[in-house]
VMD Tcl script that builds the backbone (N, CA, C; Angstrom):
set m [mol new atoms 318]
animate dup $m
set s [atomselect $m all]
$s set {name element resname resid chain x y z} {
  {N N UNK 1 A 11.457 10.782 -4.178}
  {CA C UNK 1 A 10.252 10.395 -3.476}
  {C C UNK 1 A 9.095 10.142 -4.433}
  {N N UNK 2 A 9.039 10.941 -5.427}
  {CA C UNK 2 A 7.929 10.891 -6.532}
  {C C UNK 2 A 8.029 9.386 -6.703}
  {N N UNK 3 A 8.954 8.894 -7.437}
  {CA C UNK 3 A 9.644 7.690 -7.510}
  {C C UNK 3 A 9.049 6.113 -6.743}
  {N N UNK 4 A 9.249 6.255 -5.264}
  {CA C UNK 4 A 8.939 5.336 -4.381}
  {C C UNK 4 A 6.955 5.653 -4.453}
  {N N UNK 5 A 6.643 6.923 -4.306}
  {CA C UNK 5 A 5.402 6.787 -4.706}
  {C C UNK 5 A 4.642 6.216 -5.579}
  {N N UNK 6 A 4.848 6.112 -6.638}
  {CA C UNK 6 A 4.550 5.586 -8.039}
  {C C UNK 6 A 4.919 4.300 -7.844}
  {N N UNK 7 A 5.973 3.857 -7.165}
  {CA C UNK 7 A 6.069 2.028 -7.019}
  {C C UNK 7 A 4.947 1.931 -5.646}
  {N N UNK 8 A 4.861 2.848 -4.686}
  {CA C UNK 8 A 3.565 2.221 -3.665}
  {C C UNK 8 A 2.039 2.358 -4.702}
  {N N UNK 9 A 1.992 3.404 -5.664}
  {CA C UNK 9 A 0.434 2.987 -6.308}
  {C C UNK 9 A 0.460 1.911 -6.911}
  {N N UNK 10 A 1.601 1.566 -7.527}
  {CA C UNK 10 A 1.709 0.585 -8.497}
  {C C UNK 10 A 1.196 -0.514 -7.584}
  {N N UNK 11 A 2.047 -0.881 -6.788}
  {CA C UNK 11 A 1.863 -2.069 -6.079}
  {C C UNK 11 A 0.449 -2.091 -5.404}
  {N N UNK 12 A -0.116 -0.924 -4.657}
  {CA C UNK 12 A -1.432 -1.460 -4.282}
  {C C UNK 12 A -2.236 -1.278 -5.275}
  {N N UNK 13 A -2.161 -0.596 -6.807}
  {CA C UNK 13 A -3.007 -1.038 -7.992}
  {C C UNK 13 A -2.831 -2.860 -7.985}
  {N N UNK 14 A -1.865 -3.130 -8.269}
  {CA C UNK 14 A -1.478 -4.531 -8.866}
  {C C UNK 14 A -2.037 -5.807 -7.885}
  {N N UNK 15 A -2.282 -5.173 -6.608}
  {CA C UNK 15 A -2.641 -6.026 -5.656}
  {C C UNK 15 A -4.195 -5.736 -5.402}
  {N N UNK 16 A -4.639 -5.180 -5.592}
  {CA C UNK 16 A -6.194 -4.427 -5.792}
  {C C UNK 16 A -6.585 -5.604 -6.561}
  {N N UNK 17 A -6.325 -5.375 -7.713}
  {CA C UNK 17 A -6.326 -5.864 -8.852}
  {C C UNK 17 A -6.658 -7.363 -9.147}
  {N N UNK 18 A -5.374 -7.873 -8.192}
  {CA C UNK 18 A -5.276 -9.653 -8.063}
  {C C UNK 18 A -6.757 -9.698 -6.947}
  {N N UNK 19 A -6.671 -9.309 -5.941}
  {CA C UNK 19 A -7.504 -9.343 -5.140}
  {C C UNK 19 A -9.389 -9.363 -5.792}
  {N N UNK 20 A -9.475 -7.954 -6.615}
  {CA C UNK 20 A -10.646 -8.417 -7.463}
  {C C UNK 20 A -11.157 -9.171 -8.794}
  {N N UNK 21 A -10.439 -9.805 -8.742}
  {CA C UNK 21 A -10.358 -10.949 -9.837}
  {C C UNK 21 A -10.777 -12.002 -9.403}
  {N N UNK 22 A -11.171 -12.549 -7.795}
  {CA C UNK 22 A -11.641 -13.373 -7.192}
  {C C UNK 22 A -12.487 -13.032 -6.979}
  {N N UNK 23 A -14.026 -13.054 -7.776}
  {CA C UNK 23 A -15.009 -13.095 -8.102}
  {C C UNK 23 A -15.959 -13.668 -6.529}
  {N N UNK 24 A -15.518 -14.698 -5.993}
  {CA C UNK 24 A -16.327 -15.348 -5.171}
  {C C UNK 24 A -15.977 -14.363 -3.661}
  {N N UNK 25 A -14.797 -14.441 -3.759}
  {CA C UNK 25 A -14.699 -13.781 -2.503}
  {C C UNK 25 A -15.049 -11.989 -2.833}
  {N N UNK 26 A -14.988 -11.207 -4.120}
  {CA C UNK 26 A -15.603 -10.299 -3.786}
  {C C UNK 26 A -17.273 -10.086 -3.730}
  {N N UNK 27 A -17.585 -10.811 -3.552}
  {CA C UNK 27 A -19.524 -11.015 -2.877}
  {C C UNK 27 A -19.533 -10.959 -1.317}
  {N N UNK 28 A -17.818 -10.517 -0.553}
  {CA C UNK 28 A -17.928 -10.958 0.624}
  {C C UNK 28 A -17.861 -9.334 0.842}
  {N N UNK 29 A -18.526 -8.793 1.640}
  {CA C UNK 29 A -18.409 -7.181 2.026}
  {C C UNK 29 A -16.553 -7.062 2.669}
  {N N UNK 30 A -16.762 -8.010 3.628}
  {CA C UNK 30 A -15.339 -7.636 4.412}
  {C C UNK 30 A -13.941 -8.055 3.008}
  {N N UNK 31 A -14.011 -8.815 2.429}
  {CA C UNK 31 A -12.964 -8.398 1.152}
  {C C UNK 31 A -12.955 -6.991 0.285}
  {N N UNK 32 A -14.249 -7.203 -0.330}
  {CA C UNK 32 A -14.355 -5.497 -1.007}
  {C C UNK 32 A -14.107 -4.672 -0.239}
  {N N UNK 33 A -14.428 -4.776 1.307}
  {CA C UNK 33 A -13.748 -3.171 1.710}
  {C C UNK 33 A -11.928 -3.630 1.817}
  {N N UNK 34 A -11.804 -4.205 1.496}
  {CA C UNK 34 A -10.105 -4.715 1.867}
  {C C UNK 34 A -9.680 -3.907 0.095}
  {N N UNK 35 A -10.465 -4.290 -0.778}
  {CA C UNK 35 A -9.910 -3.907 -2.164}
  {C C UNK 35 A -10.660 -2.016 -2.324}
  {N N UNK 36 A -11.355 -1.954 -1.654}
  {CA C UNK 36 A -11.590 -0.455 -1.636}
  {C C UNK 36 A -10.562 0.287 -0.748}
  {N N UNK 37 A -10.016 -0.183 0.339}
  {CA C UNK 37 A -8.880 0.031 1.006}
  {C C UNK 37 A -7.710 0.229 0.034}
  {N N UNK 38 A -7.484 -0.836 -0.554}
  {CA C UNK 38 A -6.285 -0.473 -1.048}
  {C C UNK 38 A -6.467 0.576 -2.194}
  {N N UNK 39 A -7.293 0.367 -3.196}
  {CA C UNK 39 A -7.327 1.376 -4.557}
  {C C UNK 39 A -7.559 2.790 -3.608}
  {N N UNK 40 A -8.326 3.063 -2.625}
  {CA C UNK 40 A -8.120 4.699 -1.938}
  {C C UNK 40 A -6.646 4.645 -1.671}
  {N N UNK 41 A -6.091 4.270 -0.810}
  {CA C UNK 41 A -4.497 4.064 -0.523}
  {C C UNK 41 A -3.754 4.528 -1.722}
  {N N UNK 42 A -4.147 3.279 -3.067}
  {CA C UNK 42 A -3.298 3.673 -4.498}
  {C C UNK 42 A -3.571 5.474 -5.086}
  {N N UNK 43 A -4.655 5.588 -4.815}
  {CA C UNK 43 A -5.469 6.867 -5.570}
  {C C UNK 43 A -4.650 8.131 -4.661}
  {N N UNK 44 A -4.915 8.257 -3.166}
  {CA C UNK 44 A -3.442 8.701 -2.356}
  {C C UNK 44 A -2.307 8.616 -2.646}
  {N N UNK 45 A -1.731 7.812 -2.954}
  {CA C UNK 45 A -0.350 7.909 -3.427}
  {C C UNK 45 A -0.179 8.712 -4.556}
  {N N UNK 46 A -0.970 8.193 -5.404}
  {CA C UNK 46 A -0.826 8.890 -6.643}
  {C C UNK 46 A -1.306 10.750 -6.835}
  {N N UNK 47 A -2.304 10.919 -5.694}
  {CA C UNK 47 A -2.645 12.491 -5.897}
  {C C UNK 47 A -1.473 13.102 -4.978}
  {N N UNK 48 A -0.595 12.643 -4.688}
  {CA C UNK 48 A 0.472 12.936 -3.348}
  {C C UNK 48 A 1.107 13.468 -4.544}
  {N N UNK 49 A 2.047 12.517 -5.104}
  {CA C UNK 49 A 2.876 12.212 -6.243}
  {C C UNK 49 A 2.787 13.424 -7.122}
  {N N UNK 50 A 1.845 14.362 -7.242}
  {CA C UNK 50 A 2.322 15.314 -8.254}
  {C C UNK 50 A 1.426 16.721 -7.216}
  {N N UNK 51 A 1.622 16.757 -6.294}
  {CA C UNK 51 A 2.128 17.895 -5.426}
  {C C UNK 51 A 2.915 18.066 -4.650}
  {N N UNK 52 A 2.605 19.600 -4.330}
  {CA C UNK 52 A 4.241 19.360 -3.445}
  {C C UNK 52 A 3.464 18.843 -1.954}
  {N N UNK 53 A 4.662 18.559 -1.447}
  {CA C UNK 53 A 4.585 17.723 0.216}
  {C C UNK 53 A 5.493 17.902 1.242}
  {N N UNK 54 A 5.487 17.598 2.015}
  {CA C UNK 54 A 6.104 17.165 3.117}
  {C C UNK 54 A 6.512 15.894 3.875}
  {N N UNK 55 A 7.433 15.518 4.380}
  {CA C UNK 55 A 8.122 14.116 4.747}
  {C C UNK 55 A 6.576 13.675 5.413}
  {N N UNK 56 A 6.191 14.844 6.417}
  {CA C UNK 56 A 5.232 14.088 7.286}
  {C C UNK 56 A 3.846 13.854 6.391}
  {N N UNK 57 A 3.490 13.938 5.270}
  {CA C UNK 57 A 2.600 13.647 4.312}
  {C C UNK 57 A 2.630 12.060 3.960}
  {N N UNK 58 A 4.328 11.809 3.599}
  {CA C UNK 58 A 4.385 10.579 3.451}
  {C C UNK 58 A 4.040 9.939 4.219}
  {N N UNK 59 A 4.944 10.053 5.672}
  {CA C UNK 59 A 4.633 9.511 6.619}
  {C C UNK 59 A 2.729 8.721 7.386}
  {N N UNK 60 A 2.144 10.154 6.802}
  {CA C UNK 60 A 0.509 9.839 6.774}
  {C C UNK 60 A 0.406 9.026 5.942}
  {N N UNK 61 A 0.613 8.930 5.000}
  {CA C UNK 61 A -0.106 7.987 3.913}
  {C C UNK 61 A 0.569 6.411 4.193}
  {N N UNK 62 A 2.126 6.316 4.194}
  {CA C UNK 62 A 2.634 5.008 4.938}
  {C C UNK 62 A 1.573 4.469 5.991}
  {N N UNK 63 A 1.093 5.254 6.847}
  {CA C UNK 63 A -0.038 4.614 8.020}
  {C C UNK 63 A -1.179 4.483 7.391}
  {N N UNK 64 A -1.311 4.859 6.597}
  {CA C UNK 64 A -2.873 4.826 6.346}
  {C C UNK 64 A -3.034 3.580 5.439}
  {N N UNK 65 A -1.878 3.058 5.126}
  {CA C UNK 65 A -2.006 1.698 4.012}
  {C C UNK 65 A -2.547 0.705 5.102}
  {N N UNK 66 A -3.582 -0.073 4.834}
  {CA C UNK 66 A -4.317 -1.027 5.492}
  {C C UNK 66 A -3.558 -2.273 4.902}
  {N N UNK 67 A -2.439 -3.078 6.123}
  {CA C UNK 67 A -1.946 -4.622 5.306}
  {C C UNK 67 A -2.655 -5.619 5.560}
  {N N UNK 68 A -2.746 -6.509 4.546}
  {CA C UNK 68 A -3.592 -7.605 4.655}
  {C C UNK 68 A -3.946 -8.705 5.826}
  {N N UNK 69 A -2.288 -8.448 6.550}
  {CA C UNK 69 A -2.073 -9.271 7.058}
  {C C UNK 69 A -0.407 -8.784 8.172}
  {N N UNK 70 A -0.502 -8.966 9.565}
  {CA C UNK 70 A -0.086 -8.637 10.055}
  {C C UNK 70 A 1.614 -9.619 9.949}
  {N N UNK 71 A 2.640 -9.859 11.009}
  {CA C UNK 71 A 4.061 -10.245 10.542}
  {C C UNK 71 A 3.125 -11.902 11.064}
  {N N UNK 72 A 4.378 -12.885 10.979}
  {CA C UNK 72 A 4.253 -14.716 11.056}
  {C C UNK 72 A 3.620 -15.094 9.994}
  {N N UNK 73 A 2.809 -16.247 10.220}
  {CA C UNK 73 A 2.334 -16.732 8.840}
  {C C UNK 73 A 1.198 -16.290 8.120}
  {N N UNK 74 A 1.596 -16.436 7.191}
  {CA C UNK 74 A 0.749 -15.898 6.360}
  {C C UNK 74 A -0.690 -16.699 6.190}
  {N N UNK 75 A -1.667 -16.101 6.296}
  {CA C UNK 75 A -3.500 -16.575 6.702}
  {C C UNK 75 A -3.517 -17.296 4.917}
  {N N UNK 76 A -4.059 -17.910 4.952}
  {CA C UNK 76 A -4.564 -19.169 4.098}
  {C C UNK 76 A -5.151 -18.483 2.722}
  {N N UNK 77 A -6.177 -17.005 3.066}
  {CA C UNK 77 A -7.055 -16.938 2.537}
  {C C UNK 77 A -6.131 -15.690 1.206}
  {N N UNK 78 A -5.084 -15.254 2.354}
  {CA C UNK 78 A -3.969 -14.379 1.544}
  {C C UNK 78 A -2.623 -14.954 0.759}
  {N N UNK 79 A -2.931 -16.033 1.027}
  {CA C UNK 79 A -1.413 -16.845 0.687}
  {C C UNK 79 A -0.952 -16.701 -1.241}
  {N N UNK 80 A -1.942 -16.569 -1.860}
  {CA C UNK 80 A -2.203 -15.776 -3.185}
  {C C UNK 80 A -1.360 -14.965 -3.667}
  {N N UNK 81 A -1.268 -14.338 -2.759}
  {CA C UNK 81 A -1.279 -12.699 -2.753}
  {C C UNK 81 A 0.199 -12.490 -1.969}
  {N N UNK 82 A 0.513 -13.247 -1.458}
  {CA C UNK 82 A 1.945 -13.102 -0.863}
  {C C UNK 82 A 2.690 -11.553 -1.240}
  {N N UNK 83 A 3.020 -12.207 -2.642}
  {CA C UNK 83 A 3.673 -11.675 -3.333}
  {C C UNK 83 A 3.644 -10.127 -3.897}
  {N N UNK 84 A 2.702 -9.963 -3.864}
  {CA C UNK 84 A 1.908 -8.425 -4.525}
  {C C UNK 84 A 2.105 -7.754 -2.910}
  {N N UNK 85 A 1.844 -8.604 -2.143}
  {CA C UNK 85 A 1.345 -7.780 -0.215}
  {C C UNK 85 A 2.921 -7.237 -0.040}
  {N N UNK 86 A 3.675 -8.458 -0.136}
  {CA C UNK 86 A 5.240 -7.859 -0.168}
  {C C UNK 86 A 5.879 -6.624 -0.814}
  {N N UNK 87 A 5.500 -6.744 -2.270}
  {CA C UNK 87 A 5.470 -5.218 -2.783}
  {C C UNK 87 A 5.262 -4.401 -1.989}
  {N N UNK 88 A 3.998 -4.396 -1.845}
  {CA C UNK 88 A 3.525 -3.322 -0.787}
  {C C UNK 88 A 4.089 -2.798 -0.130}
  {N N UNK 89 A 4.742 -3.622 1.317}
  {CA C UNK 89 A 4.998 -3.624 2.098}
  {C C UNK 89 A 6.889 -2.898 2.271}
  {N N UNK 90 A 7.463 -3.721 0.796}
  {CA C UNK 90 A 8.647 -2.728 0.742}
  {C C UNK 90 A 8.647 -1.374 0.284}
  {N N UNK 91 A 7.634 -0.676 -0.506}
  {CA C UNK 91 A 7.132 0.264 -1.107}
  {C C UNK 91 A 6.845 1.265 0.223}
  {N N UNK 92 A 6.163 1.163 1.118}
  {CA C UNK 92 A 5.647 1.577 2.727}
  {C C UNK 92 A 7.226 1.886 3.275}
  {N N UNK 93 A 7.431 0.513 3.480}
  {CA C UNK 93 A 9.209 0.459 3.927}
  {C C UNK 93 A 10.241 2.003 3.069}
  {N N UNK 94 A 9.960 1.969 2.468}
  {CA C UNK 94 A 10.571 2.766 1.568}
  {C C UNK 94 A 10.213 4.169 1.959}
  {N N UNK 95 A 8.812 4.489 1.968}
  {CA C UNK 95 A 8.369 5.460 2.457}
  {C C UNK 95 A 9.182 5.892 3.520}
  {N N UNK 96 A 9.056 5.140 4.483}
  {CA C UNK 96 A 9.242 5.409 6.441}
  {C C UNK 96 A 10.518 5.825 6.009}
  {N N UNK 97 A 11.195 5.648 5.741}
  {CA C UNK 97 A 13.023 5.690 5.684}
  {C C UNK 97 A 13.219 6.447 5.135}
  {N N UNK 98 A 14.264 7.476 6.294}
  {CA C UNK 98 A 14.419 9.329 5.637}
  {C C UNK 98 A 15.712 9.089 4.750}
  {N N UNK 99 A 15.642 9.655 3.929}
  {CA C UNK 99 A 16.912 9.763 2.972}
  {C C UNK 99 A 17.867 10.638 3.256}
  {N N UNK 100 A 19.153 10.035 2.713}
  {CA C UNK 100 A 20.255 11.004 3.373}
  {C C UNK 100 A 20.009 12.350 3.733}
  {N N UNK 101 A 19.340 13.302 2.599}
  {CA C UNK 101 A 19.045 14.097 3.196}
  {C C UNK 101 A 17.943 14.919 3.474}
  {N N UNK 102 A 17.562 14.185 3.786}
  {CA C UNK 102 A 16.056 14.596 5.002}
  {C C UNK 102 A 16.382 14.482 6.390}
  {N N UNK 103 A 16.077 15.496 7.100}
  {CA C UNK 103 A 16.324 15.175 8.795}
  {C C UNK 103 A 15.550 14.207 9.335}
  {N N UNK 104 A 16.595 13.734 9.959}
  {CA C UNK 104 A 15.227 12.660 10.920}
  {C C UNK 104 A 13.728 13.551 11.519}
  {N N UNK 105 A 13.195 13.033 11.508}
  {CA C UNK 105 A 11.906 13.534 12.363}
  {C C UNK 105 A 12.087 13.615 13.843}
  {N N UNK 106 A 11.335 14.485 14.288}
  {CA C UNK 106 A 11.491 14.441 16.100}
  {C C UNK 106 A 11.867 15.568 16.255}
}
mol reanalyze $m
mol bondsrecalc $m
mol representation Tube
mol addrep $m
């Protein structure tokens, strides 16, 4: 689990990242809170990552990742970013999914 954690900071570092490098659009409040979203998200993962936890810890933090962009096509303004959002998104994926041996939840 440490593991899949460290690929979800990675990925919302790396996508943070691409995201503030667009200079024009971060002058827009509603983007910067999209890139302050994610680096809290990354900064979570990562203070998770070297304590101990619980499945349902992960589980919190999987929800708490804000995606750019919901399932169908992809919005114009994210199309950039595809690629980094996908990370993400299998990284999350990764999260949700109990491992052999972890009990299901419920």
């Amino acid at each position: 689990r440490r593991a899949q954690l460290d690929e979800l900071e990675n990925a919302l570092r790396i996508l943070a990242r691409s995201m503030a490098d667009d200079e024009e659009r971060m002058a827009n409040p509603g983007w910067r809170g999209r890139v302050d979203d994610l680096r809290f998200a990354a900064n979570e993962a990562g203070k998770l990552s070297r304590t101990e936890f619980h499945r349902s810890a992960l589980q919190d933090l999987a929800a708490e990742v804000r995606l750019l962009y919901g399932p169908g096509d992809v919005p114009a303004e994210y199309a950039p970013y595809r690629g980094e959002h996908d990370r993400v998104l299998a990284a999350v994926a990764a999260l949700r999914t109990p491992l052999p041996t972890e009990p299901e939840p419920g």
